[in-house]
N, C-alpha and C positions, 0 to 999 in steps of 0.2 A: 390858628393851628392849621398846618397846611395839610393837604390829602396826602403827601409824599410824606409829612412828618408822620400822621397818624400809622401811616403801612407801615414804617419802619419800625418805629415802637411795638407796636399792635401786630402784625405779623412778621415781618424778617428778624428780628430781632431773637423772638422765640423760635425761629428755627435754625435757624443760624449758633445757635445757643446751644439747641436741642442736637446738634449734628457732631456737636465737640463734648460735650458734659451729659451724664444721663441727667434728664427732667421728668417731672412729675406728666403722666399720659393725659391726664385729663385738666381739663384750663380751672378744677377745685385746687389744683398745686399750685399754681401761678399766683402770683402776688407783683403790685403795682404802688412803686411809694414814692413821693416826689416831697421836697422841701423849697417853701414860698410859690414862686410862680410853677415851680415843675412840680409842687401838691396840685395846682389849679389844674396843670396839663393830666397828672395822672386822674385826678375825679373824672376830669371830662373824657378820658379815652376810657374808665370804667362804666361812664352813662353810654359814650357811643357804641363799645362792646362789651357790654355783659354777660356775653358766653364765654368770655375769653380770659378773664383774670376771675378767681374764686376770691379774691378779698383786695379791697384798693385803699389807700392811706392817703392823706394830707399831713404833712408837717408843717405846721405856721403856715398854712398856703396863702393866699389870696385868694379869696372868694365871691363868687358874683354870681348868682343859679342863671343870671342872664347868660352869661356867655359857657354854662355847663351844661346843660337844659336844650338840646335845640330846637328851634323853633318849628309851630305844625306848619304842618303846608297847606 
């Protein structure tokens, strides 16, 4: 998952969103829900921002805590 994928998702997305449709103010309104490998993409953009989405879903995703999880430095 590349850093341009993540910003987009994760930031532009919700504002760009937010600028045409009212949304919920605070990132407990936001929700993030992906089926098969876009379940995998949404877990791991819920583990890499968890300020940002109040509740995140897998549908049949594909699952690996290796590659959602990231690694300590």
């Amino acid at each position: 998952m590349s850093a341009t994928w993540r910003y987009n998702v994760a930031d532009e997305a919700p504002r760009v969103l937010g600028a045409r449709y009212p949304l919920a103010a605070s990132p407990g309104g936001h929700a993030l829900c992906g089926n098969s490998m876009g379940g995998f993409g949404a877990l791991r953009l819920g583990v890499l921002f968890p300020r940002r989405f109040g509740a995140v879903a897998s549908l049949s995703g594909v699952l690996s805590t290796g590659g959602i999880v990231p690694a300590a430095a």
